[in-house]
C-alpha positions in Angstrom: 15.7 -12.6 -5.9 14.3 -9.8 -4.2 16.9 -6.6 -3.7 14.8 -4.6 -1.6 14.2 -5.1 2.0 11.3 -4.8 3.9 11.7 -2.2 7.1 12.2 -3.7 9.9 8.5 -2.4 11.6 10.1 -2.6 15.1 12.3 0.4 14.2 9.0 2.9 12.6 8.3 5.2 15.3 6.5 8.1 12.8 2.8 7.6 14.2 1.6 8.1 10.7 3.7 5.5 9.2 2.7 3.1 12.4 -0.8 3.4 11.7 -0.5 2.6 7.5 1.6 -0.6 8.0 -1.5 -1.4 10.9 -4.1 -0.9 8.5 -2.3 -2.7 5.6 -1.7 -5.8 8.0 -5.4 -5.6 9.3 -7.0 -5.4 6.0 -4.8 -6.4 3.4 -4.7 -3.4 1.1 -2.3 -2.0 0.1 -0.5 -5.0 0.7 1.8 -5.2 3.7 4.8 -6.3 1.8 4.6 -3.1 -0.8 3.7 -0.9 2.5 7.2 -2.2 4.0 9.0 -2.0 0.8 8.0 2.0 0.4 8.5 2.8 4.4 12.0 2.5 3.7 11.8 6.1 2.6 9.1 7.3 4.8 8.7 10.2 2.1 7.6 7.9 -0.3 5.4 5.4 2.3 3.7 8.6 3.4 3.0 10.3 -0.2 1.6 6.7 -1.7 -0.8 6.7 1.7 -2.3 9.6 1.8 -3.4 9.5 -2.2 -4.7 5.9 -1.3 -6.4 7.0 1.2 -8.2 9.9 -0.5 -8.8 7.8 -3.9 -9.5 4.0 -2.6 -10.7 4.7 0.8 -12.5 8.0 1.0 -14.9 7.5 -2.2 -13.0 9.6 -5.1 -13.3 6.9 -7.6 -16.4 4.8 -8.6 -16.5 1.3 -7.4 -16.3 0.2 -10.4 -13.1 2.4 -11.4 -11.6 0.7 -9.0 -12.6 -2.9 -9.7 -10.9 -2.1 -13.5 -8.0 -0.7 -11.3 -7.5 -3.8 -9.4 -8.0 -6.1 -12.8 -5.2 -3.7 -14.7 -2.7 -4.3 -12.0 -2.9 -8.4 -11.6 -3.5 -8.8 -15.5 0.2 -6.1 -15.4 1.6 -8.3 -13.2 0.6 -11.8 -13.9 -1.9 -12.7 -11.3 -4.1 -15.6 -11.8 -6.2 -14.7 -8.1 
């Protein structure tokens, strides 16, 4: 069982945090459950965003760095997708 909560998304009113928990919902990555988990300390939501956002979304890393990136984590984690 599950001891963290998700934020409730009605009570974000940073901008910045608004528009990361849009863009996880709309697209699916990072995943909107991880981005509610972390926007309990908006610190934390905000400092895991913006590195995404330079390293997954803005080019910094290969494609293929990335694909070996994704594998890693649902091999860690016990994904079959």
């Amino acid at each position: 069982m599950a001891r963290i909560s998700y934020v409730d998304l009605q009570t974000l009113t940073d901008p910045e945090l608004v528009a990361y928990m849009e863009h996880a919902q709309r697209f699916g990555t990072p995943r909107p459950e991880t981005q509610a988990i972390r926007s309990n300390v908006p610190a934390v939501a905000k400092a895991f965003s913006r590195g995404w956002e330079r390293i997954f979304r803005n080019g910094l890393l290969q494609h293929s760095l990335k694909e070996l990136c994704r594998v890693y984590v649902s091999e860690s984690i016990g994904c079959d997708y």
